[in-house]
BALOBA-1460 file (C-alpha; in Angstrom, 3 decimals):
// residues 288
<rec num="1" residu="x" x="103.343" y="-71.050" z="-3.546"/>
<rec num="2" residu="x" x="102.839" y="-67.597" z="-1.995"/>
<rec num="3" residu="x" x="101.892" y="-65.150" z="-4.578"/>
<rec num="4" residu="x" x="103.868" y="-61.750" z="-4.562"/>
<rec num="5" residu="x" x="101.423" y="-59.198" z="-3.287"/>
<rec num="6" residu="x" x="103.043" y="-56.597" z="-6.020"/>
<rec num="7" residu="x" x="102.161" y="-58.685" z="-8.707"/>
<rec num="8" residu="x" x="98.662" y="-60.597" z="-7.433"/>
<rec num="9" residu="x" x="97.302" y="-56.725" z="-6.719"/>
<rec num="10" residu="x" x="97.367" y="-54.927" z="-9.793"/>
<rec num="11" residu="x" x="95.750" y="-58.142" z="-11.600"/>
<rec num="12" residu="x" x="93.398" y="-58.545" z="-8.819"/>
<rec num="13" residu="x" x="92.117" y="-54.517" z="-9.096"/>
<rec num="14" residu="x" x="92.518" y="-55.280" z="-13.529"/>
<rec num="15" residu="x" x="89.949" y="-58.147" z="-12.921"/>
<rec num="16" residu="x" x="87.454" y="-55.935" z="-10.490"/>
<rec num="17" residu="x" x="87.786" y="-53.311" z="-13.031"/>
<rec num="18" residu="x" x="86.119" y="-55.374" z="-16.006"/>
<rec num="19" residu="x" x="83.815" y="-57.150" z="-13.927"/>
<rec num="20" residu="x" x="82.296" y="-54.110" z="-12.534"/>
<rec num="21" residu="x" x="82.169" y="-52.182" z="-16.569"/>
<rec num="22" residu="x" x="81.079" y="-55.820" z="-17.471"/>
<rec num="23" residu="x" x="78.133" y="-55.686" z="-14.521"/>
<rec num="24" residu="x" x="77.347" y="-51.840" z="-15.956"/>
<rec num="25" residu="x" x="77.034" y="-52.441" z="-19.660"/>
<rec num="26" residu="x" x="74.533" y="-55.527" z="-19.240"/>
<rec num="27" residu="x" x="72.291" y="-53.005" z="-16.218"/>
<rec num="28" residu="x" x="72.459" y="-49.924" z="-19.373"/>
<rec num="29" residu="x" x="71.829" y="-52.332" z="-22.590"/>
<rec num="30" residu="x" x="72.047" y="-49.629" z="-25.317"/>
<rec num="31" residu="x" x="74.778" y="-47.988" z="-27.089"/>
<rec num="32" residu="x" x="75.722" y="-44.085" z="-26.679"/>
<rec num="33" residu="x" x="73.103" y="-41.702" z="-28.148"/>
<rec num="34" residu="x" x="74.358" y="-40.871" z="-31.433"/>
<rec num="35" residu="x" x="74.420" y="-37.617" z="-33.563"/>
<rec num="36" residu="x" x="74.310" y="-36.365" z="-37.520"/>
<rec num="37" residu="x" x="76.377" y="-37.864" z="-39.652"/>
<rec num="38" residu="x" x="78.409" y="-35.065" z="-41.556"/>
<rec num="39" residu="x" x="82.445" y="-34.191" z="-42.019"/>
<rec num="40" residu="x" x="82.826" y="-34.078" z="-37.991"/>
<rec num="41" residu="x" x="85.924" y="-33.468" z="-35.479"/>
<rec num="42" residu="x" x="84.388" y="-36.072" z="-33.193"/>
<rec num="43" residu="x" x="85.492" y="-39.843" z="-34.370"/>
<rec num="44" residu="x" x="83.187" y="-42.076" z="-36.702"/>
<rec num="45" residu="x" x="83.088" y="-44.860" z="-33.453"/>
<rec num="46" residu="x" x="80.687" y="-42.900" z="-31.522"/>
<rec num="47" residu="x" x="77.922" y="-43.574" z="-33.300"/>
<rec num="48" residu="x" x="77.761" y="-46.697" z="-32.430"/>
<rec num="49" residu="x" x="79.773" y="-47.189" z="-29.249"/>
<rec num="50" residu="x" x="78.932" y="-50.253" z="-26.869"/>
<rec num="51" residu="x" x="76.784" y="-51.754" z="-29.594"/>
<rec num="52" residu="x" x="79.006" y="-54.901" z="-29.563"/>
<rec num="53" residu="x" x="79.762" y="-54.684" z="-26.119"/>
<rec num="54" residu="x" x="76.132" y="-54.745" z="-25.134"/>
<rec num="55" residu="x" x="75.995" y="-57.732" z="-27.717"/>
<rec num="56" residu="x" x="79.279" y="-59.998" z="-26.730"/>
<rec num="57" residu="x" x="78.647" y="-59.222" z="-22.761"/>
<rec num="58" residu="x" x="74.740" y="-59.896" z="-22.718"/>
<rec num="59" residu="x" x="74.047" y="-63.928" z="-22.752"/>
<rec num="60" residu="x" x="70.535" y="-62.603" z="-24.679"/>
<rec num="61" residu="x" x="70.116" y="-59.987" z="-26.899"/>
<rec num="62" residu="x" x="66.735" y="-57.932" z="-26.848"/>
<rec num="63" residu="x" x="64.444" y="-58.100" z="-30.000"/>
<rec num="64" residu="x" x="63.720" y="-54.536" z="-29.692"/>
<rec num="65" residu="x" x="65.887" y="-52.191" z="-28.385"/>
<rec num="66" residu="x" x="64.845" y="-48.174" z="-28.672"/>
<rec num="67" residu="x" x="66.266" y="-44.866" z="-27.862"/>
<rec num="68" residu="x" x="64.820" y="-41.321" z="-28.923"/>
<rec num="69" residu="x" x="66.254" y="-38.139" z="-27.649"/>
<rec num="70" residu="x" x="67.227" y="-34.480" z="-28.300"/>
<rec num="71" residu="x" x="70.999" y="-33.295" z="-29.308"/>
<rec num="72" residu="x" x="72.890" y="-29.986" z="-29.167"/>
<rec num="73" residu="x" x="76.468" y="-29.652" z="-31.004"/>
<rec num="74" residu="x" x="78.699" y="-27.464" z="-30.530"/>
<rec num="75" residu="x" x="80.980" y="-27.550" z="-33.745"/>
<rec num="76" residu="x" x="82.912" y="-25.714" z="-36.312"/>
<rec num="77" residu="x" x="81.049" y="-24.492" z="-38.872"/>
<rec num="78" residu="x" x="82.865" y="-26.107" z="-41.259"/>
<rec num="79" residu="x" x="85.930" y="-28.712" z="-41.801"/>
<rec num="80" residu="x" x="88.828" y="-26.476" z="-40.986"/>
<rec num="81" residu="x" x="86.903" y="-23.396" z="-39.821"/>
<rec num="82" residu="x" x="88.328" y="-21.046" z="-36.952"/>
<rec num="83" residu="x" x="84.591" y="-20.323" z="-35.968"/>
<rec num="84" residu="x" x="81.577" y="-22.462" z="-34.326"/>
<rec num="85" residu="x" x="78.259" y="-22.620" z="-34.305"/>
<rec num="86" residu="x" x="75.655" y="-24.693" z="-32.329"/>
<rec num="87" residu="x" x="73.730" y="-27.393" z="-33.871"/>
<rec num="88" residu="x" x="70.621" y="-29.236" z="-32.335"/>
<rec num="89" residu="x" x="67.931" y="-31.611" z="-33.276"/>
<rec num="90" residu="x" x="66.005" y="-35.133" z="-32.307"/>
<rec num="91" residu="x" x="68.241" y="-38.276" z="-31.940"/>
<rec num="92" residu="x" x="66.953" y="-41.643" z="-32.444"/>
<rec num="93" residu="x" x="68.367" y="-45.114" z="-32.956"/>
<rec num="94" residu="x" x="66.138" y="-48.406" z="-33.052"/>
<rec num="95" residu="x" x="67.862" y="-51.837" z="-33.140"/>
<rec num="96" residu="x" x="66.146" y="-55.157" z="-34.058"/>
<rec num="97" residu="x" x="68.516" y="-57.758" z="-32.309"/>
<rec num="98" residu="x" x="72.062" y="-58.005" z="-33.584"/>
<rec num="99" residu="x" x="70.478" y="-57.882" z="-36.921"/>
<rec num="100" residu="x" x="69.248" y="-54.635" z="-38.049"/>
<rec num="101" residu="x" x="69.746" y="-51.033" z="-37.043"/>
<rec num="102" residu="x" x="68.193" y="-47.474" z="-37.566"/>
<rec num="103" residu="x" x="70.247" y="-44.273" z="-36.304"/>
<rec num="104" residu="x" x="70.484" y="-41.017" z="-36.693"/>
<rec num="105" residu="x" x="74.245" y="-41.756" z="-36.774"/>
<rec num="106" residu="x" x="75.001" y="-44.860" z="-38.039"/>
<rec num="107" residu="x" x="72.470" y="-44.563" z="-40.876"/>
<rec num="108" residu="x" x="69.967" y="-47.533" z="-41.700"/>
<rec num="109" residu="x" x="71.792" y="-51.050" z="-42.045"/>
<rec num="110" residu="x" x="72.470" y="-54.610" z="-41.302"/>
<rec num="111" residu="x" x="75.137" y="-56.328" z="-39.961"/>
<rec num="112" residu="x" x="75.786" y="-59.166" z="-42.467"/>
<rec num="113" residu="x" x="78.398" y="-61.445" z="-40.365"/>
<rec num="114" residu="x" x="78.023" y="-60.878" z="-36.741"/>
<rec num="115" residu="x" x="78.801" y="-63.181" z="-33.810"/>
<rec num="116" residu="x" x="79.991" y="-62.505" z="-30.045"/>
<rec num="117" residu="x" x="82.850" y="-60.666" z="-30.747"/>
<rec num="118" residu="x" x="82.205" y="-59.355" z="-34.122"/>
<rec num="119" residu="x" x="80.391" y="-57.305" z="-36.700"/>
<rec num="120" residu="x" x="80.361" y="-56.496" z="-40.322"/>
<rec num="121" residu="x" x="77.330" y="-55.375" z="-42.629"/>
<rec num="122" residu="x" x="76.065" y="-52.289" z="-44.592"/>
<rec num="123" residu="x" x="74.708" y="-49.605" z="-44.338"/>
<rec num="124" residu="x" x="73.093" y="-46.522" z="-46.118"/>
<rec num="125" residu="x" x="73.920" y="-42.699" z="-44.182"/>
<rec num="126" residu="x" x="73.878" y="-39.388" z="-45.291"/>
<rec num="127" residu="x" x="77.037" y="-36.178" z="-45.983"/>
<rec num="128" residu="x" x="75.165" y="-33.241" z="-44.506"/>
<rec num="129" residu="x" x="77.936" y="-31.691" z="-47.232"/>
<rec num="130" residu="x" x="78.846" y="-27.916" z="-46.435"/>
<rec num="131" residu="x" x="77.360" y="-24.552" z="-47.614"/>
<rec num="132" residu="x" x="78.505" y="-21.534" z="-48.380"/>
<rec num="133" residu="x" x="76.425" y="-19.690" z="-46.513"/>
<rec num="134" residu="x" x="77.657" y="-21.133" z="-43.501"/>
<rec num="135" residu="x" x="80.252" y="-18.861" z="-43.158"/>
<rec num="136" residu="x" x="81.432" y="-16.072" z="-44.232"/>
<rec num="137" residu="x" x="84.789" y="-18.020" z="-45.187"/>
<rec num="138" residu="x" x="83.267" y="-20.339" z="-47.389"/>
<rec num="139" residu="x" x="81.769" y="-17.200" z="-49.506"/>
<rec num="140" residu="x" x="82.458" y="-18.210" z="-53.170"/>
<rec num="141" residu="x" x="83.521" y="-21.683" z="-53.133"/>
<rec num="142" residu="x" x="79.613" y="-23.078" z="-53.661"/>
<rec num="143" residu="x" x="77.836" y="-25.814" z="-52.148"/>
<rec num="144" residu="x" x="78.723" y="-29.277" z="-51.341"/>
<rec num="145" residu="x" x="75.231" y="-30.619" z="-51.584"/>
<rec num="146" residu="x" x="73.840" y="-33.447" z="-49.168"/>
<rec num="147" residu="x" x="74.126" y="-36.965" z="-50.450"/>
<rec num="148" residu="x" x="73.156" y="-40.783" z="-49.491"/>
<rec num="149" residu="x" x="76.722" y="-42.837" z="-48.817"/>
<rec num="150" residu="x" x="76.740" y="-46.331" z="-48.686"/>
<rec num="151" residu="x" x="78.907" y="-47.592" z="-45.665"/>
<rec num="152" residu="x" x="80.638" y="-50.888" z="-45.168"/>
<rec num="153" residu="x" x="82.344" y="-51.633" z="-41.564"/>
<rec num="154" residu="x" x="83.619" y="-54.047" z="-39.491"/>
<rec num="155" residu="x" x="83.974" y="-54.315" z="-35.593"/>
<rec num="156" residu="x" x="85.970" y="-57.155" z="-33.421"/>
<rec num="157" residu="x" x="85.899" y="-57.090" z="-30.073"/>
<rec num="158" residu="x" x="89.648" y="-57.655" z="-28.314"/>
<rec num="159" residu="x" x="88.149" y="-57.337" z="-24.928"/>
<rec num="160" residu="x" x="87.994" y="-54.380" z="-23.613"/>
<rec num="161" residu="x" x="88.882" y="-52.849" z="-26.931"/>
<rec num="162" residu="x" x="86.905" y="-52.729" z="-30.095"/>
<rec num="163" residu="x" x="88.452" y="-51.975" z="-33.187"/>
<rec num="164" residu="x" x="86.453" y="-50.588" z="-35.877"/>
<rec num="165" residu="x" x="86.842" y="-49.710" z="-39.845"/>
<rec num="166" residu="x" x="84.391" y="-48.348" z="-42.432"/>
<rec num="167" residu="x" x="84.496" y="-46.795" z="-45.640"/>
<rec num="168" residu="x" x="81.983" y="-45.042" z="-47.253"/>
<rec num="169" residu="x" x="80.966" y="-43.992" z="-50.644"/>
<rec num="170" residu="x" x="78.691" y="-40.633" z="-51.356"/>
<rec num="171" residu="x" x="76.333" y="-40.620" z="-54.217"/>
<rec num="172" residu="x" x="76.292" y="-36.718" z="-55.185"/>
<rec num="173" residu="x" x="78.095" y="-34.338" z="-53.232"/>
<rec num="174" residu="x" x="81.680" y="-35.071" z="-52.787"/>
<rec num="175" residu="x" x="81.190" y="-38.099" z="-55.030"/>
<rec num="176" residu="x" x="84.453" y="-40.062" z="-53.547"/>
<rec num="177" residu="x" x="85.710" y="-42.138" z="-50.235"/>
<rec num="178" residu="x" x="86.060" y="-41.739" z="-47.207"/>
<rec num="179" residu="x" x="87.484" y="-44.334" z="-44.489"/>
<rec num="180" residu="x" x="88.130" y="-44.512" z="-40.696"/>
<rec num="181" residu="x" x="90.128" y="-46.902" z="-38.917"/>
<rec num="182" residu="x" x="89.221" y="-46.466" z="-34.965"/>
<rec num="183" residu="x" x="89.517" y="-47.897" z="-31.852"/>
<rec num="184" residu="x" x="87.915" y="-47.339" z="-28.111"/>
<rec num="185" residu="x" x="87.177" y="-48.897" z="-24.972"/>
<rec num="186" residu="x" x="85.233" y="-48.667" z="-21.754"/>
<rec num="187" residu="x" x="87.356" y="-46.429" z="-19.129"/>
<rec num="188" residu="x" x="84.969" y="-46.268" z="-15.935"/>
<rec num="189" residu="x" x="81.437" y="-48.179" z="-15.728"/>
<rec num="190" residu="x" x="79.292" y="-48.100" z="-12.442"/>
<rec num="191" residu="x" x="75.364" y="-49.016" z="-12.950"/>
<rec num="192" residu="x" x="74.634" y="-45.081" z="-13.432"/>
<rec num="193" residu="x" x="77.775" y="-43.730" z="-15.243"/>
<rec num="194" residu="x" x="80.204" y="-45.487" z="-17.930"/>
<rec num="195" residu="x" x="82.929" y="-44.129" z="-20.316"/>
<rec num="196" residu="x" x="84.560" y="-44.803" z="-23.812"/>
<rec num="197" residu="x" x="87.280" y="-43.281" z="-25.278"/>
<rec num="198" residu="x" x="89.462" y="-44.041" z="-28.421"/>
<rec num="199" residu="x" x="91.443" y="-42.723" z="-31.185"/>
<rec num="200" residu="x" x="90.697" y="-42.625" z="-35.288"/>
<rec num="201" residu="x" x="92.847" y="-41.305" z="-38.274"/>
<rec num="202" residu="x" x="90.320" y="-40.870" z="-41.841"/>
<rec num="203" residu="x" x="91.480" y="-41.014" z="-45.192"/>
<rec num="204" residu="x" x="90.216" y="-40.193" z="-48.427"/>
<rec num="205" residu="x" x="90.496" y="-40.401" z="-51.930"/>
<rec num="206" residu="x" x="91.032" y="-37.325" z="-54.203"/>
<rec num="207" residu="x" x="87.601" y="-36.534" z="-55.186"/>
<rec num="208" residu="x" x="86.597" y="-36.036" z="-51.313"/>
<rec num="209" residu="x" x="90.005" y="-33.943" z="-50.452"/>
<rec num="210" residu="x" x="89.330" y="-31.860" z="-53.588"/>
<rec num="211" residu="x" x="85.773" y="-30.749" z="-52.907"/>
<rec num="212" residu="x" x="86.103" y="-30.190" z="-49.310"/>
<rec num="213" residu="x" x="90.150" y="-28.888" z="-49.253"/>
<rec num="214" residu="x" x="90.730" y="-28.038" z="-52.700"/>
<rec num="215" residu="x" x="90.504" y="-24.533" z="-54.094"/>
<rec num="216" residu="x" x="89.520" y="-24.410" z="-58.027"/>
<rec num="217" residu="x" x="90.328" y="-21.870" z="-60.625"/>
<rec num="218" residu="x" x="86.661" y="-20.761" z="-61.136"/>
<rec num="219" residu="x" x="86.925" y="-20.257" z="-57.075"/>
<rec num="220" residu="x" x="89.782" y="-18.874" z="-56.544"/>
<rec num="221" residu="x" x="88.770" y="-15.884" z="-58.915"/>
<rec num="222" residu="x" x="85.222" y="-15.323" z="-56.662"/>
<rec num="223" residu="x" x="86.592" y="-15.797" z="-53.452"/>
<rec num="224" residu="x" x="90.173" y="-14.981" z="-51.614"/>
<rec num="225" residu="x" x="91.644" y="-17.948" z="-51.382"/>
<rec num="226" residu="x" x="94.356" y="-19.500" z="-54.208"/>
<rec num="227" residu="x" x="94.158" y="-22.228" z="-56.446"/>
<rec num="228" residu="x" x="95.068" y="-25.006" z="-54.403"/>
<rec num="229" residu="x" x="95.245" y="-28.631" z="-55.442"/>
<rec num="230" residu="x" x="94.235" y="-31.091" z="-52.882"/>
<rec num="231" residu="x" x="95.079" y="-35.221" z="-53.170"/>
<rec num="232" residu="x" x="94.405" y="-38.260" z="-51.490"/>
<rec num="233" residu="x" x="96.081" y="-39.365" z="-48.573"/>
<rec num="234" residu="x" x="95.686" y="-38.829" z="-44.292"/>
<rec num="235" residu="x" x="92.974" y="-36.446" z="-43.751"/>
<rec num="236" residu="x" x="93.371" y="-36.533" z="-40.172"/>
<rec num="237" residu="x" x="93.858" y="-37.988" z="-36.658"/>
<rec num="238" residu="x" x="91.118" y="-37.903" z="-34.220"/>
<rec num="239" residu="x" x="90.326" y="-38.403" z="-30.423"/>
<rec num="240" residu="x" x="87.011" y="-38.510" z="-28.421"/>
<rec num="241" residu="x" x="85.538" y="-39.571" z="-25.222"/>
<rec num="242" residu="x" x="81.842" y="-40.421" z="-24.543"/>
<rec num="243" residu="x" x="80.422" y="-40.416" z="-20.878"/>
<rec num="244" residu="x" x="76.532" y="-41.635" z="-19.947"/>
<rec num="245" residu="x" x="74.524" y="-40.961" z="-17.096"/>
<rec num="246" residu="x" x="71.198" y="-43.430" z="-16.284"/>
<rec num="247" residu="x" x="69.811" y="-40.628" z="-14.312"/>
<rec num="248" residu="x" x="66.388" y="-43.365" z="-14.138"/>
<rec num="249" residu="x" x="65.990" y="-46.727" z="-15.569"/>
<rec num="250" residu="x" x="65.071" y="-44.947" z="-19.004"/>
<rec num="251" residu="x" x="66.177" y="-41.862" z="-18.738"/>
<rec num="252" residu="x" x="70.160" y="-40.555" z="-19.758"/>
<rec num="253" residu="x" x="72.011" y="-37.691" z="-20.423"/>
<rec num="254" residu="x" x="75.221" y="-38.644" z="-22.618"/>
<rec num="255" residu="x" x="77.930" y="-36.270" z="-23.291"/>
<rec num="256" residu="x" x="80.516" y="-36.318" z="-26.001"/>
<rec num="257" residu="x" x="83.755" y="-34.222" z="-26.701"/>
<rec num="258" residu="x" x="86.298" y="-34.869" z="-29.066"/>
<rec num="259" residu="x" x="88.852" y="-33.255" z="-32.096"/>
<rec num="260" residu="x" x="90.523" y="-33.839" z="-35.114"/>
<rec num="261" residu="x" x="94.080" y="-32.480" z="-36.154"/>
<rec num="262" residu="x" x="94.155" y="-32.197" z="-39.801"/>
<rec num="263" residu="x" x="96.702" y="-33.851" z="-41.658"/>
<rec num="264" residu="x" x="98.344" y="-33.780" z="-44.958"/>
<rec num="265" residu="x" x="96.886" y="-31.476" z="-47.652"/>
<rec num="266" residu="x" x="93.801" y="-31.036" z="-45.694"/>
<rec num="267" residu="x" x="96.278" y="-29.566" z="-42.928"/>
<rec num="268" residu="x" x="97.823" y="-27.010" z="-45.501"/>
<rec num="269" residu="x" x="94.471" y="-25.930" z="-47.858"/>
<rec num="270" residu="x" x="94.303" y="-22.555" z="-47.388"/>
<rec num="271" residu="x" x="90.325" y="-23.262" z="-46.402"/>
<rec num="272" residu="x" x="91.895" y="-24.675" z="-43.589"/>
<rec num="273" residu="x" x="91.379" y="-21.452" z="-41.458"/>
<rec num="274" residu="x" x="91.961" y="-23.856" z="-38.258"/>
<rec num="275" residu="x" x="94.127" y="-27.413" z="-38.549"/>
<rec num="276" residu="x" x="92.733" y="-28.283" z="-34.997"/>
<rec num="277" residu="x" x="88.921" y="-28.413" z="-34.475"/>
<rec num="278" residu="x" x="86.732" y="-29.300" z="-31.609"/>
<rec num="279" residu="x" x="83.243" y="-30.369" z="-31.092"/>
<rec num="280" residu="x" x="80.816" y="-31.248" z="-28.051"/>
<rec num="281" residu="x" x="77.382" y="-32.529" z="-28.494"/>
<rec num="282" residu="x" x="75.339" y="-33.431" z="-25.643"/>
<rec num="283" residu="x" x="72.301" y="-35.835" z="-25.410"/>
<rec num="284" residu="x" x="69.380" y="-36.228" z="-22.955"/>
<rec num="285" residu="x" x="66.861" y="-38.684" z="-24.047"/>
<rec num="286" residu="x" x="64.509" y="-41.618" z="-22.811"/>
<rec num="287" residu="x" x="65.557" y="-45.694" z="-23.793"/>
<rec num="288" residu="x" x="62.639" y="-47.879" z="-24.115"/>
């Protein structure tokens, strides 16, 4: 029987589509260069976006896989802050199979289960935390110091789309949770130039919201802002895109942008100079 040209084309152009970003991951065979991990507009997925596509598309995995490069952010200077700075500094992520993993990023970890279409492990990262000498906004409320989180997450692959979840639990600093539930997928893929993009909300638990959105007594009296109570619950809803370019064989330039529209009581703390924040960081570095 004679297909209908109305339905065999779109399907046809569908299938072309994938095979080509299929064709485009296995050529690039590394994920997107990643960044810092601190309180960020930009989703927690792209730290580690195309790592399981790279593994579920590729019929070997490499036992070494390297990339080392330089970053520059631009960000807000704090959670909530009207006002931006720009950020810069080395990038690196190592990757021992589908195994083990070193990033700047994604911290230092292991994926426990992991399979074709699917990840789950541990992992150790840092809070960067927030000072008050960042800006002149945050005068009075002291430091959030930096702390070591441990992270547990889980990726499955629904091809194209991989949905993602972690939580993660800071040892100093805020001292509470915080949790992302995420998903992206590959856009446009040639062998020079491919692009994710995917939405996130984060939650967290009352001892994160109240260091980084609450507003004590002892506070309140050294700086301008009231009292203000802050509880667990939606912290926000996030969007980002990622976009690579193999300029070489080994050398990239990768470009992230992305926000975050805070939600809840993070939307109405009175720190919360800004409810919608931006942030850009781009990437040029060399993959071994």
């Amino acid at each position: 029987m004679k297909r209908h040209p109305t339905l065999a084309g779109p399907k046809r152009r569908r299938s072309v589509f994938f095979l080509t970003l299929t064709a485009a991951l296995l050529s690039i065979g590394v994920a997107a260069p990643v960044k810092a991990q601190t309180p960020s507009p930009l989703p927690e997925w792209t730290y580690s976006a195309g790592a399981l596509l790279r593994t579920s598309l590729s019929p070997t995995v490499p036992e070494w896989s390297v990339f080392t490069g330089l970053s520059a952010a631009y960000a807000p200077r704090y959670d909530g802050a009207s006002d931006r700075r720009i950020l810069g500094g080395p990038t690196i992520e190592v990757r021992y199979r589908d195994l083990a993993f070193a990033a700047t990023g994604e911290g230092i970890g292991v994926n426990l289960l992991r399979g074709k279409n699917y990840r789950a492990g541990v992992a150790m990262s840092f809070d960067l935390g927030r000072r008050a000498q960042d800006s002149s906004d945050t005068q009075g409320l002291g430091n959030i110091n930096i702390a070591p989180e441990m992270k547990f997450f889980g990726e499955y692959l629904f091809f194209p789309v991989v949905l993602r979840a972690d939580a993660r639990r800071a040892f100093g600093g805020h001292n509470g949770w915080i949790a992302d539930f995420s998903a992206y997928m590959p856009v446009y893929g040639t062998k020079k130039i491919y692009v994710f993009m995917g939405p996130s909300v984060t939650l967290a638990d009352d001892r994160y919201m109240s260091r980084y959105f609450g507003v004590t007594a002892a506070q309140s009296a050294s700086s301008a802002y009231p009292q203000y109570s802050a509880r667990a619950g939606l912290k926000s809803v996030n969007a980002a895109g990622s976009a690579t370019w193999m300029m070489t064989d080994h050398w990239l330039i990768n470009v992230i942008a992305g926000g975050q529209r805070l939600m809840g009581d993070a939307a109405h703390s009175p720190i919360a100079l800004d409810r919608i924040n931006y942030s850009t960081t781009f990437t040029v570095g060399y993959m071994f």
